[in-house]
HTML snippet that shows the backbone in 3Dmol.js (N, CA, C, O; Angstrom):
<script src="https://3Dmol.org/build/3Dmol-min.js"></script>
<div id="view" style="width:600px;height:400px;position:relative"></div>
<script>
const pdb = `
ATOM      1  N   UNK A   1      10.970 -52.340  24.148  1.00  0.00           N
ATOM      2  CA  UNK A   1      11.764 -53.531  24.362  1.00  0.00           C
ATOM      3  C   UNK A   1      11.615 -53.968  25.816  1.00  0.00           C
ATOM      4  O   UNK A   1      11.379 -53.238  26.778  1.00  0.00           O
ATOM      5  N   UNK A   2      11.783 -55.195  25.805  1.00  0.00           N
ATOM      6  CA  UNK A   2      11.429 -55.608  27.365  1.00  0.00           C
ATOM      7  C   UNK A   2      12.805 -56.377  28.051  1.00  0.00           C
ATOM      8  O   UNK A   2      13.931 -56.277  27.564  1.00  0.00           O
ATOM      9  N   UNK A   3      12.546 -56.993  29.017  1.00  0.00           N
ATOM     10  CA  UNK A   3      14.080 -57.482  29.395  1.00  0.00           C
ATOM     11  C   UNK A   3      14.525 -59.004  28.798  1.00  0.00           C
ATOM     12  O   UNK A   3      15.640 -59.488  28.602  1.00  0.00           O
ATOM     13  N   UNK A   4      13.247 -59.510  28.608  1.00  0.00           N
ATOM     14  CA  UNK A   4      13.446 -61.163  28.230  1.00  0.00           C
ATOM     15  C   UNK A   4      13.818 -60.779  26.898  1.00  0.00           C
ATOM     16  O   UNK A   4      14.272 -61.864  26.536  1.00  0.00           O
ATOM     17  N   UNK A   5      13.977 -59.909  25.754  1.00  0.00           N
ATOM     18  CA  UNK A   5      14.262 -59.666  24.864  1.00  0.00           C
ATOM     19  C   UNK A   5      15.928 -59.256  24.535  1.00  0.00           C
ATOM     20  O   UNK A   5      16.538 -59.183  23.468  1.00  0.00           O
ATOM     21  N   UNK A   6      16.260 -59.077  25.649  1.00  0.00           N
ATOM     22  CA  UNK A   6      17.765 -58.584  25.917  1.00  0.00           C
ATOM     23  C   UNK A   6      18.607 -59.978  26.195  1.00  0.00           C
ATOM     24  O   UNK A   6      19.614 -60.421  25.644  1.00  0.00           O
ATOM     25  N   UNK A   7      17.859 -60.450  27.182  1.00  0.00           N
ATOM     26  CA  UNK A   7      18.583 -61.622  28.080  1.00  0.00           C
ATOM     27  C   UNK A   7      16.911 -62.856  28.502  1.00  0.00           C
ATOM     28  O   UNK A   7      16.287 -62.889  29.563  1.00  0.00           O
ATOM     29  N   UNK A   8      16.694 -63.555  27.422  1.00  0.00           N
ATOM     30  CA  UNK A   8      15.447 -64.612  27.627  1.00  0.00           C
ATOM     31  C   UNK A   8      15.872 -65.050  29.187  1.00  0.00           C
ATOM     32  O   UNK A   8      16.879 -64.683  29.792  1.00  0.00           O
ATOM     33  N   UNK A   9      14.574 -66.141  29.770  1.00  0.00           N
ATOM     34  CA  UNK A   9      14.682 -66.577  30.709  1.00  0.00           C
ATOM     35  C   UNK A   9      16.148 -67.560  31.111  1.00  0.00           C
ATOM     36  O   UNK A   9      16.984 -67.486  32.012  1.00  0.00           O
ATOM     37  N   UNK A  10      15.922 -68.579  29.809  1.00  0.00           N
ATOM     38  CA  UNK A  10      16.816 -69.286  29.606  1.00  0.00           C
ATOM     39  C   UNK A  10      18.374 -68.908  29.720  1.00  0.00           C
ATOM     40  O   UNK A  10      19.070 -69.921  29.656  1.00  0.00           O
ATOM     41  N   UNK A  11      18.965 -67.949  29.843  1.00  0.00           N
ATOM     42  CA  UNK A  11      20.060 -67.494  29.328  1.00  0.00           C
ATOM     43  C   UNK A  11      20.602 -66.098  30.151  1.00  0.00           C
ATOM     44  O   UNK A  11      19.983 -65.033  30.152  1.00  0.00           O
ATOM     45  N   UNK A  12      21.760 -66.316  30.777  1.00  0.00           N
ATOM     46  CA  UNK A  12      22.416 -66.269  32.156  1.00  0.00           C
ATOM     47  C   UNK A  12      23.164 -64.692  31.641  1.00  0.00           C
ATOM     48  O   UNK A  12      22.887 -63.685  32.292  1.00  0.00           O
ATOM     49  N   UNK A  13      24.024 -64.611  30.550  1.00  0.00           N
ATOM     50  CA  UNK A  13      24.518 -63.613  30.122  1.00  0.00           C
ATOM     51  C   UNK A  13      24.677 -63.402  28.947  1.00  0.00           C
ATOM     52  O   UNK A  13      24.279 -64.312  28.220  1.00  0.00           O
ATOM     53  N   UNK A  14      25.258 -62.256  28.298  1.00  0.00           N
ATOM     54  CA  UNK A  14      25.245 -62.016  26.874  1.00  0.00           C
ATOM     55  C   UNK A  14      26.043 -60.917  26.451  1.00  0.00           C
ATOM     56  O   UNK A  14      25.677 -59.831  26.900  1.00  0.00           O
ATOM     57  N   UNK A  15      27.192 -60.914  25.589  1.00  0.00           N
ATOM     58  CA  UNK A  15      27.963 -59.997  25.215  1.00  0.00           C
ATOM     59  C   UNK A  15      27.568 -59.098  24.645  1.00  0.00           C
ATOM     60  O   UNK A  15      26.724 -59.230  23.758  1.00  0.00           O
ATOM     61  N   UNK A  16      28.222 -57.585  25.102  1.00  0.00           N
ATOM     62  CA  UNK A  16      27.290 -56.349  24.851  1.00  0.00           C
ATOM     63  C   UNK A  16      28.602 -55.340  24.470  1.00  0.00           C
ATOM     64  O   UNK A  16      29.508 -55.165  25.284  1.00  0.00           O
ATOM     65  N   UNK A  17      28.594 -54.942  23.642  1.00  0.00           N
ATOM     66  CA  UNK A  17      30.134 -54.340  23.066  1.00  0.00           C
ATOM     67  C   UNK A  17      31.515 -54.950  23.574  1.00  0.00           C
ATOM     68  O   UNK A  17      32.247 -54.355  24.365  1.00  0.00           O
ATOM     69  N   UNK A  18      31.754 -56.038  23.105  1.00  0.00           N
ATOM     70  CA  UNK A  18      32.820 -57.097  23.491  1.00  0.00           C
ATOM     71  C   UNK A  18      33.142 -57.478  24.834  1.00  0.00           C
ATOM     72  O   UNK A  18      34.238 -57.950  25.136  1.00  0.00           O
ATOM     73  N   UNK A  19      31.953 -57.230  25.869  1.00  0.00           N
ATOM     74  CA  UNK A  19      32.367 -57.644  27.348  1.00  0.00           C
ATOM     75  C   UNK A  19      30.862 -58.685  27.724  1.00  0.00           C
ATOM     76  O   UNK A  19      29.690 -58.473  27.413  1.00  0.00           O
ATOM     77  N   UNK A  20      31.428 -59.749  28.442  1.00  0.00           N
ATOM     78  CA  UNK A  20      30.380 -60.197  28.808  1.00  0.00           C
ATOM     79  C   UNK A  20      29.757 -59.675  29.864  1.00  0.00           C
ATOM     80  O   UNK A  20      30.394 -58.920  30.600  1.00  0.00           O
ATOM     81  N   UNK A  21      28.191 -60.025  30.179  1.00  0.00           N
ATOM     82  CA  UNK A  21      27.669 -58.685  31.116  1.00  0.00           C
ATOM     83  C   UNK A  21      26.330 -60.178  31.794  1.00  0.00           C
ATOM     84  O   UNK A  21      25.361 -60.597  31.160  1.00  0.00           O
ATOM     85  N   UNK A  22      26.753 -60.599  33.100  1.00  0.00           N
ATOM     86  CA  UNK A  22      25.944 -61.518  33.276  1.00  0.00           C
ATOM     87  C   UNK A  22      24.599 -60.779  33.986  1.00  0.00           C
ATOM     88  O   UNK A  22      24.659 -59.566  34.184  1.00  0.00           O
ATOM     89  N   UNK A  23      23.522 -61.447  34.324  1.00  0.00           N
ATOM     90  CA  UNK A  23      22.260 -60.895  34.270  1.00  0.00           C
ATOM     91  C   UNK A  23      22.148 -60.700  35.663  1.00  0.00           C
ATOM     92  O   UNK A  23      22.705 -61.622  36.258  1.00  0.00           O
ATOM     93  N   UNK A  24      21.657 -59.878  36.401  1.00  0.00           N
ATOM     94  CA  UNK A  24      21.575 -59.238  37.760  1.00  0.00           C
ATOM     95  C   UNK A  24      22.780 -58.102  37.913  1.00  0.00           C
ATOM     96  O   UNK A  24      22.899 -57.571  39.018  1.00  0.00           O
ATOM     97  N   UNK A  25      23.716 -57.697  36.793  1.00  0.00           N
ATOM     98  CA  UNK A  25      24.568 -56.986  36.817  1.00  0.00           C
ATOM     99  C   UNK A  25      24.447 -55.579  37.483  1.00  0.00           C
ATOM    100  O   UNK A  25      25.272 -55.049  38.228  1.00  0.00           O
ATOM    101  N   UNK A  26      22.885 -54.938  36.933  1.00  0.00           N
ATOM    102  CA  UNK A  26      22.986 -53.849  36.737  1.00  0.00           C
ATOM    103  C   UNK A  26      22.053 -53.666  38.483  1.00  0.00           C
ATOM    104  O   UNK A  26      22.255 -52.641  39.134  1.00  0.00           O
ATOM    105  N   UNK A  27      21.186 -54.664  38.975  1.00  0.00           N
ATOM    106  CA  UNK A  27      20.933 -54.675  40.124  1.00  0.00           C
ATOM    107  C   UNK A  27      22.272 -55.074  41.324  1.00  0.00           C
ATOM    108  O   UNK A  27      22.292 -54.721  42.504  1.00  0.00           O
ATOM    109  N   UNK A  28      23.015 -55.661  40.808  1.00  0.00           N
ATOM    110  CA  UNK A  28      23.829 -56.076  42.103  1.00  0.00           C
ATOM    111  C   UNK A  28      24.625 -54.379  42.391  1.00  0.00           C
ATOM    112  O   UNK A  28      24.910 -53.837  43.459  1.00  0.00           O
ATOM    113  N   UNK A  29      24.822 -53.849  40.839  1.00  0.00           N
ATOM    114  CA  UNK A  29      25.584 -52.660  40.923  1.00  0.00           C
ATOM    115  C   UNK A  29      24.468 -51.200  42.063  1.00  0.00           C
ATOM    116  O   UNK A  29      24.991 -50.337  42.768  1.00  0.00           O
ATOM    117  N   UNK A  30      23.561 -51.323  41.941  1.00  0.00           N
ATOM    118  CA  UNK A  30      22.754 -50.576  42.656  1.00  0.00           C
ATOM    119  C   UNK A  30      22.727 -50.892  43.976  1.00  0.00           C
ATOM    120  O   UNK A  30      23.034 -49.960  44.719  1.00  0.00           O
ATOM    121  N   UNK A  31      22.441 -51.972  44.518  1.00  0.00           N
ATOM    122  CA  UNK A  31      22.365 -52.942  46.113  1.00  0.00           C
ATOM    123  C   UNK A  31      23.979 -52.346  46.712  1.00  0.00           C
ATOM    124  O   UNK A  31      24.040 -51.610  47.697  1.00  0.00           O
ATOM    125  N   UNK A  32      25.368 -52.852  45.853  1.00  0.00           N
ATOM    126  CA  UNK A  32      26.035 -52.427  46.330  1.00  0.00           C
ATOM    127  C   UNK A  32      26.134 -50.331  46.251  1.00  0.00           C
ATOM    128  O   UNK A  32      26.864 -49.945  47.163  1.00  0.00           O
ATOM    129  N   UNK A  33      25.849 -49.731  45.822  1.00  0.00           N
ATOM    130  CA  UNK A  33      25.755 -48.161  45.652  1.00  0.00           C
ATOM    131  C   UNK A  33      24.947 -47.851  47.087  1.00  0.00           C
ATOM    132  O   UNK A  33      25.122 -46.805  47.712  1.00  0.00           O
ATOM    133  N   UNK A  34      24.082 -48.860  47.496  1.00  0.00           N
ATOM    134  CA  UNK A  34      23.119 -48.430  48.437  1.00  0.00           C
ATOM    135  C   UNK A  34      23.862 -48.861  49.566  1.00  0.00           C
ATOM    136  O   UNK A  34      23.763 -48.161  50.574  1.00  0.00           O
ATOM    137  N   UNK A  35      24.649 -49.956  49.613  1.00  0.00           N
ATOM    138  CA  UNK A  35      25.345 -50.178  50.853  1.00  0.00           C
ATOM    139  C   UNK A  35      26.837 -49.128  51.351  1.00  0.00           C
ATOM    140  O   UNK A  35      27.459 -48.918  52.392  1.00  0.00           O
ATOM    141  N   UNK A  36      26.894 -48.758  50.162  1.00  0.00           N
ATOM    142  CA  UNK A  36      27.881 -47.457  50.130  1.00  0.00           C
ATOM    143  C   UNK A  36      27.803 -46.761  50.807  1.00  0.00           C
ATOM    144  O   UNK A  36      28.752 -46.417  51.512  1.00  0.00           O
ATOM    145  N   UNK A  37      26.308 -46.123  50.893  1.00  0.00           N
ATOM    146  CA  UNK A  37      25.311 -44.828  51.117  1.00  0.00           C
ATOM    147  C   UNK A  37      24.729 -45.144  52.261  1.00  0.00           C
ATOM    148  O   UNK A  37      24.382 -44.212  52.988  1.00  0.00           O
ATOM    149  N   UNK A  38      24.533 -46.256  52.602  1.00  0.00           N
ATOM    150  CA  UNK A  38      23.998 -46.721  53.787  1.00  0.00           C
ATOM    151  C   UNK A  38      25.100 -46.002  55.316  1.00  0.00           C
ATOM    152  O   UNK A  38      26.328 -45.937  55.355  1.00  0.00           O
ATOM    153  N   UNK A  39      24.195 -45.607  56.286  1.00  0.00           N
ATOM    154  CA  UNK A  39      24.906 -45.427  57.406  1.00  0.00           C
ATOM    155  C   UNK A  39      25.028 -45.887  58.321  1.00  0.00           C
ATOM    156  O   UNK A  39      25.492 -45.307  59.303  1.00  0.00           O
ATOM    157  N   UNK A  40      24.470 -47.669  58.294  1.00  0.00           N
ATOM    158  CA  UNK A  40      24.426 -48.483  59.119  1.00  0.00           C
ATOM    159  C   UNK A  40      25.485 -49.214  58.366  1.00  0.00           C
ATOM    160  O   UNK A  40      25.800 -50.202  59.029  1.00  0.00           O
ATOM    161  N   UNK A  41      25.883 -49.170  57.718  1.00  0.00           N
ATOM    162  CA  UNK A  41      26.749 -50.505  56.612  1.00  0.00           C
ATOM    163  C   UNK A  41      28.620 -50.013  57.504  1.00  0.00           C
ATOM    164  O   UNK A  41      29.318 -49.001  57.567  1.00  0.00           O
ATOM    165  N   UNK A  42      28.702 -51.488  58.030  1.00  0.00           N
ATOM    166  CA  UNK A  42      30.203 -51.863  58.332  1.00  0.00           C
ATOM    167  C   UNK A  42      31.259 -51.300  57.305  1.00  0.00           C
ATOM    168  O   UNK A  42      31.154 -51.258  56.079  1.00  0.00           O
ATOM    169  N   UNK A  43      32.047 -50.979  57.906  1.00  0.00           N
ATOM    170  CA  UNK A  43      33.551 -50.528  56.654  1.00  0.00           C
ATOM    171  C   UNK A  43      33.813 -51.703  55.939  1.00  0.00           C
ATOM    172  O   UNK A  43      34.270 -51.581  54.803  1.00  0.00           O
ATOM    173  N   UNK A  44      33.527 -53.263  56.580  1.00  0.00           N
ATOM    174  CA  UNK A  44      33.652 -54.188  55.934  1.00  0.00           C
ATOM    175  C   UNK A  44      32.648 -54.691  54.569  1.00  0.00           C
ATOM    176  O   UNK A  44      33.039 -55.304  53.576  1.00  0.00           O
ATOM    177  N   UNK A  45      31.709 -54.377  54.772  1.00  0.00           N
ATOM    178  CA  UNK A  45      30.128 -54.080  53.923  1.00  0.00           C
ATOM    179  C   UNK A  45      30.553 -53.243  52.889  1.00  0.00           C
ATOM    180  O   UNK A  45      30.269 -53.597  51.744  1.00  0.00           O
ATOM    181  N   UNK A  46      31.233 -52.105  53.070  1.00  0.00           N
ATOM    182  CA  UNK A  46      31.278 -50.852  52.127  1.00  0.00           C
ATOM    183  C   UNK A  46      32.797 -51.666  51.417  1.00  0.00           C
ATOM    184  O   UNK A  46      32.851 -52.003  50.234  1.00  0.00           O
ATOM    185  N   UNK A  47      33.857 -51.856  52.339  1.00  0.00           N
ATOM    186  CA  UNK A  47      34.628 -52.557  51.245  1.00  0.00           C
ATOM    187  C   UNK A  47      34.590 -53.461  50.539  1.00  0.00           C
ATOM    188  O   UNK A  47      35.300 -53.480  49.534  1.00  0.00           O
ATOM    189  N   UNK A  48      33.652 -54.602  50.884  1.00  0.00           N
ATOM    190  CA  UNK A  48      33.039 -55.462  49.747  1.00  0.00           C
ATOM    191  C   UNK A  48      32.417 -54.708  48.247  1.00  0.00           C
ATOM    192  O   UNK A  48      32.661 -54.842  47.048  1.00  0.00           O
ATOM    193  N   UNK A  49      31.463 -53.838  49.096  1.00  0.00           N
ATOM    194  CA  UNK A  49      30.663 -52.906  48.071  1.00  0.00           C
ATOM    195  C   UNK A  49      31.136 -52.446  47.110  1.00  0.00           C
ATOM    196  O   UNK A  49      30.835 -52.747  45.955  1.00  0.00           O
ATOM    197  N   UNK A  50      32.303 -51.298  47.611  1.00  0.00           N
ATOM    198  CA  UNK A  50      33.481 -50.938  46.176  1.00  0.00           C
ATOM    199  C   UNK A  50      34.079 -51.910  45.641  1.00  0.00           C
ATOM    200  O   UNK A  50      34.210 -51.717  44.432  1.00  0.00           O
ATOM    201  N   UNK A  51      34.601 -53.096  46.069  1.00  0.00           N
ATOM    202  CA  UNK A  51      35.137 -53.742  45.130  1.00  0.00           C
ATOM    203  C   UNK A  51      34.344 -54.510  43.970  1.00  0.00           C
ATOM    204  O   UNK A  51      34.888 -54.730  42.888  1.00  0.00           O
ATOM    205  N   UNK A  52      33.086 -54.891  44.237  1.00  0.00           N
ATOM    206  CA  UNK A  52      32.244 -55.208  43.325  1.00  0.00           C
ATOM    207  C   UNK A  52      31.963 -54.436  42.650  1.00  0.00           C
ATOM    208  O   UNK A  52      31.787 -54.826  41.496  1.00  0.00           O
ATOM    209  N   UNK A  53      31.749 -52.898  42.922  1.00  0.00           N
ATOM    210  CA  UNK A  53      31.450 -51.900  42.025  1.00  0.00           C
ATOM    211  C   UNK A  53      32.597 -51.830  40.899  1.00  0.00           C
ATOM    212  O   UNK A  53      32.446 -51.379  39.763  1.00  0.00           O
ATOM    213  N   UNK A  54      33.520 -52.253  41.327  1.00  0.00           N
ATOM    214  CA  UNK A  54      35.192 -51.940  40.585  1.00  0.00           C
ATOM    215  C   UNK A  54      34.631 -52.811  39.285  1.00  0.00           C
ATOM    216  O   UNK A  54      34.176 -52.601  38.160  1.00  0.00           O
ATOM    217  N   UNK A  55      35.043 -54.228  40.401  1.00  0.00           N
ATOM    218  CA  UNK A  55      34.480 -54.988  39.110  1.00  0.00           C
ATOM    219  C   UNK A  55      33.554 -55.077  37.883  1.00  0.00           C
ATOM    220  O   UNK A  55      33.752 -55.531  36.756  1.00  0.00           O
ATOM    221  N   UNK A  56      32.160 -54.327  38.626  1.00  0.00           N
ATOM    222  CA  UNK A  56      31.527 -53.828  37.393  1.00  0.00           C
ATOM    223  C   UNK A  56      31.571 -52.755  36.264  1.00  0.00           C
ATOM    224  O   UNK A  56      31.185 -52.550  35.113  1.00  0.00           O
ATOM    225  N   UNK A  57      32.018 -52.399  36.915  1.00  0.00           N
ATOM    226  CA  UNK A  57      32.308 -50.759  35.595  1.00  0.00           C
ATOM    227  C   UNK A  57      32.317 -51.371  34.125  1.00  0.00           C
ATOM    228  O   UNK A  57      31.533 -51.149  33.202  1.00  0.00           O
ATOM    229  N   UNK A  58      33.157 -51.999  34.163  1.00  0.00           N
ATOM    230  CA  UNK A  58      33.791 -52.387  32.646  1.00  0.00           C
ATOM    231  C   UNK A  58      32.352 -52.866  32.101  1.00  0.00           C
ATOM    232  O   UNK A  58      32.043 -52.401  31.004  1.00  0.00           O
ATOM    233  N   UNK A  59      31.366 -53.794  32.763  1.00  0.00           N
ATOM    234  CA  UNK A  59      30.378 -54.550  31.962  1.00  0.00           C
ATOM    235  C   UNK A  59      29.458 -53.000  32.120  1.00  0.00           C
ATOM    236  O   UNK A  59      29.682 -52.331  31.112  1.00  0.00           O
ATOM    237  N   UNK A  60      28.778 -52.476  32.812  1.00  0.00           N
ATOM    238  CA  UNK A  60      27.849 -51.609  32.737  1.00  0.00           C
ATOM    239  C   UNK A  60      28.446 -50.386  31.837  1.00  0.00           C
ATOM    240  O   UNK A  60      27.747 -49.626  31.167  1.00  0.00           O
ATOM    241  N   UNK A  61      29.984 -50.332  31.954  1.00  0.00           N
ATOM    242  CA  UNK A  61      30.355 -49.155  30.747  1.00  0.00           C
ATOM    243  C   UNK A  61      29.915 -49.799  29.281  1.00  0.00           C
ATOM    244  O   UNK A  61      29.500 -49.098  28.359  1.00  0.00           O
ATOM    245  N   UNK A  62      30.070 -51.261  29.204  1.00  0.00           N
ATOM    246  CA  UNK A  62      29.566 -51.505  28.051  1.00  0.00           C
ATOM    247  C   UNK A  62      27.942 -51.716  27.638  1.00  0.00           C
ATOM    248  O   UNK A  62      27.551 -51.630  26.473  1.00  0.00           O
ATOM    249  N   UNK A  63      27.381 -51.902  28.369  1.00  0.00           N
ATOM    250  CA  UNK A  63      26.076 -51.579  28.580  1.00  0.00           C
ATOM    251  C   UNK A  63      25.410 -50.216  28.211  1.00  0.00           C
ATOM    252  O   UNK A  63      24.261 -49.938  27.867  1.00  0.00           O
ATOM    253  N   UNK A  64      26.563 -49.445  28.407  1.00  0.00           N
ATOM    254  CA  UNK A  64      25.947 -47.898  28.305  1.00  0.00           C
ATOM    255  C   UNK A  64      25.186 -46.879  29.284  1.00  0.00           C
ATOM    256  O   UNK A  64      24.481 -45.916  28.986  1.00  0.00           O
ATOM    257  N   UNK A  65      25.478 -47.290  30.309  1.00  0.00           N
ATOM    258  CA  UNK A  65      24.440 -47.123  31.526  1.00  0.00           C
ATOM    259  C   UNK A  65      24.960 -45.487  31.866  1.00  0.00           C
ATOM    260  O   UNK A  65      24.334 -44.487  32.220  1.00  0.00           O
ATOM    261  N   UNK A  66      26.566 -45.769  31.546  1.00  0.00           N
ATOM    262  CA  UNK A  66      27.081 -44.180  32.376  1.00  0.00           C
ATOM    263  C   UNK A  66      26.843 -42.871  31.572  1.00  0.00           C
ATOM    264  O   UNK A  66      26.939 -41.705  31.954  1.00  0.00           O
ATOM    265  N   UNK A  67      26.332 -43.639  29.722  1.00  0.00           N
ATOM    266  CA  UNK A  67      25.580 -42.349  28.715  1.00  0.00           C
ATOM    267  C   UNK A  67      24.550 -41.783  29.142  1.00  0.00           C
ATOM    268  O   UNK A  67      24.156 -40.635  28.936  1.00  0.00           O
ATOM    269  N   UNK A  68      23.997 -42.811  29.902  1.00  0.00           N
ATOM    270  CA  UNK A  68      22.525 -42.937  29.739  1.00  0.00           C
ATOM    271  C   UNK A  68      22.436 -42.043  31.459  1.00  0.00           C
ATOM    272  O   UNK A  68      22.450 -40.839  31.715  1.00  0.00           O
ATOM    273  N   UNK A  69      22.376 -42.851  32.064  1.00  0.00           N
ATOM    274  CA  UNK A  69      22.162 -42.266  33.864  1.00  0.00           C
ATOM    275  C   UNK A  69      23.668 -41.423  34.576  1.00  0.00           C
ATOM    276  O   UNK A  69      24.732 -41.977  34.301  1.00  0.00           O
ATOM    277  N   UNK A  70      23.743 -40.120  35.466  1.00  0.00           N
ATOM    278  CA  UNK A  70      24.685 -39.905  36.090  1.00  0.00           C
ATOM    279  C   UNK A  70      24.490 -40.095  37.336  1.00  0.00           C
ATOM    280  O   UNK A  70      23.387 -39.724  37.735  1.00  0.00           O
ATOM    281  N   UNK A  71      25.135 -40.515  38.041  1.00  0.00           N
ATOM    282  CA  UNK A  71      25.476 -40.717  39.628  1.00  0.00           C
ATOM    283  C   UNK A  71      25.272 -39.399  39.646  1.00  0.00           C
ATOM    284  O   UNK A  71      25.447 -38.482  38.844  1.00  0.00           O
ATOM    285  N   UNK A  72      24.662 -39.554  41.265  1.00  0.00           N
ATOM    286  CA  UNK A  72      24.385 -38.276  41.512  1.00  0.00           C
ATOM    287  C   UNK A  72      25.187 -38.142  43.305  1.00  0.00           C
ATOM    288  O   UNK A  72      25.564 -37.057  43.749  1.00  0.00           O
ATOM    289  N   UNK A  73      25.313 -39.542  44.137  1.00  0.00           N
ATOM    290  CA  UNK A  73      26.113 -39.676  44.705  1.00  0.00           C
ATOM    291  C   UNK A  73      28.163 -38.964  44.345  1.00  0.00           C
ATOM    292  O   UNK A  73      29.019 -39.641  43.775  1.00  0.00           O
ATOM    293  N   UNK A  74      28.362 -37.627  44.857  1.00  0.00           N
ATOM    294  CA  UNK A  74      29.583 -37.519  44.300  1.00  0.00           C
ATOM    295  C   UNK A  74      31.063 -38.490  44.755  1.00  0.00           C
ATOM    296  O   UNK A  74      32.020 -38.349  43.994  1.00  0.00           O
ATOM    297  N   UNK A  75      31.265 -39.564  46.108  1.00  0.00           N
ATOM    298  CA  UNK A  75      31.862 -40.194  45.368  1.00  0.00           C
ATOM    299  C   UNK A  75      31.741 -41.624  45.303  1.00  0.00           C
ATOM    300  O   UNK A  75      32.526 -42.428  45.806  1.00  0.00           O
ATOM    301  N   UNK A  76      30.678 -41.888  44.633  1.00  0.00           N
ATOM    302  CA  UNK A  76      30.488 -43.409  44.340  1.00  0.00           C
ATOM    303  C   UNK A  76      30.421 -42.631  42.164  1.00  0.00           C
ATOM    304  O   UNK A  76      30.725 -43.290  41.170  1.00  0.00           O
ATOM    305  N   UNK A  77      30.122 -41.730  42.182  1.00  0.00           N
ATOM    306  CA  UNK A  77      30.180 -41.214  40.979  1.00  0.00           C
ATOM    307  C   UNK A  77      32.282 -40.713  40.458  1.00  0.00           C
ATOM    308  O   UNK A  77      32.742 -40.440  39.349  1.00  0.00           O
ATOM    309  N   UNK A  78      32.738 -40.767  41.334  1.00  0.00           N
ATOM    310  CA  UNK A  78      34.217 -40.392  40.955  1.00  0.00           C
ATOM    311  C   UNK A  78      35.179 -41.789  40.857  1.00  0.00           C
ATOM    312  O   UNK A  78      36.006 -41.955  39.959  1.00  0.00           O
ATOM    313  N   UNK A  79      34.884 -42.888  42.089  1.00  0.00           N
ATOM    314  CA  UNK A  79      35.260 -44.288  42.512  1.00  0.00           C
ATOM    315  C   UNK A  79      34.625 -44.835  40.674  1.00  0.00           C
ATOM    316  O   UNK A  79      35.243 -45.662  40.003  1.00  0.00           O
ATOM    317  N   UNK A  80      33.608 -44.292  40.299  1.00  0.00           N
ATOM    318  CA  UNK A  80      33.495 -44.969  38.955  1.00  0.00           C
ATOM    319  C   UNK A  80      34.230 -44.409  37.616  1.00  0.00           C
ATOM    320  O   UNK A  80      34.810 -45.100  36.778  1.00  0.00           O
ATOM    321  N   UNK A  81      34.129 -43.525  37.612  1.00  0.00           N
ATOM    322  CA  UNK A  81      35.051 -42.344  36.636  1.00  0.00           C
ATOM    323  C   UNK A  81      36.697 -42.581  36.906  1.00  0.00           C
ATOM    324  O   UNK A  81      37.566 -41.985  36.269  1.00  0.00           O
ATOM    325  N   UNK A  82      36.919 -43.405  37.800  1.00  0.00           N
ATOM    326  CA  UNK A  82      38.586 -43.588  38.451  1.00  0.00           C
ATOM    327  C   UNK A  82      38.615 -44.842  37.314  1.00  0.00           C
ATOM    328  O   UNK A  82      39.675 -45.028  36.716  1.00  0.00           O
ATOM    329  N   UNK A  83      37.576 -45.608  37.051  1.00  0.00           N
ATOM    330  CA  UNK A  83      37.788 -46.878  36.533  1.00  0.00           C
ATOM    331  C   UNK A  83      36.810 -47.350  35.293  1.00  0.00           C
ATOM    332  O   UNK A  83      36.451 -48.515  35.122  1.00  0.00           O
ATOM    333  N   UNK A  84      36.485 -46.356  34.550  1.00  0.00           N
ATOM    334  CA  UNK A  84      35.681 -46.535  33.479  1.00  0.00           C
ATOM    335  C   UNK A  84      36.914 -46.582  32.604  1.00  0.00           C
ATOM    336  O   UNK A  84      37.795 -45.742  32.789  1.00  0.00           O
ATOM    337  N   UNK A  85      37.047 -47.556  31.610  1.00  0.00           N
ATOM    338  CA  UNK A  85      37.364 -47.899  30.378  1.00  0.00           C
ATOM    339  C   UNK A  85      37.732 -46.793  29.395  1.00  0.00           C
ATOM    340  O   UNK A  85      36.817 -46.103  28.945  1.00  0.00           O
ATOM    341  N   UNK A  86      38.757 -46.607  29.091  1.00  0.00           N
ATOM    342  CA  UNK A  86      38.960 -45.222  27.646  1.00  0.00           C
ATOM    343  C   UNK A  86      38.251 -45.308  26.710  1.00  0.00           C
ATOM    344  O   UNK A  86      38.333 -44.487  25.796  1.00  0.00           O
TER     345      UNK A  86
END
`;
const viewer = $3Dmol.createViewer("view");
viewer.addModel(pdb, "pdb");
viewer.setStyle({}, {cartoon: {color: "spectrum"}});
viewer.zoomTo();
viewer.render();
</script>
């Protein structure tokens, strides 16, 4: 399967076990993980960072990403487990 098969060019987002999950989701969620991890990144940088991460959980839990891959960062891996979905 490829990605235009998930989400065509045309077409911005797409509901994936009842959450909508718009497209760059699963990259913005990584960019911010790296600014986390980063040791040049402002406290202001890193608090942007978690809060976007917050925000994502819910779409990438529905995605399936946290079956599939574990953080290996321990706590950008707990900050997500604080807020994954029952």
């Amino acid at each position: 399967m490829r990605a235009q098969d998930i989400l065509p060019d045309h077409v911005n987002s797409g509901e994936f076990n009842g959450v909508t999950v718009r497209k760059g989701t699963v990259g913005a969620f990584l960019a911010n993980a790296r600014t986390l991890q980063a040791q040049d990144s402002t406290e202001k940088a890193r608090d942007e960072a978690r809060a976007d991460i917050i925000d994502a959980v819910p779409a990438m839990a529905a995605l399936g990403i946290f079956e599939v891959f574990e953080i290996s960062d321990p706590a950008l891996r707990e900050l997500v487990a604080q807020r994954r979905p029952a």
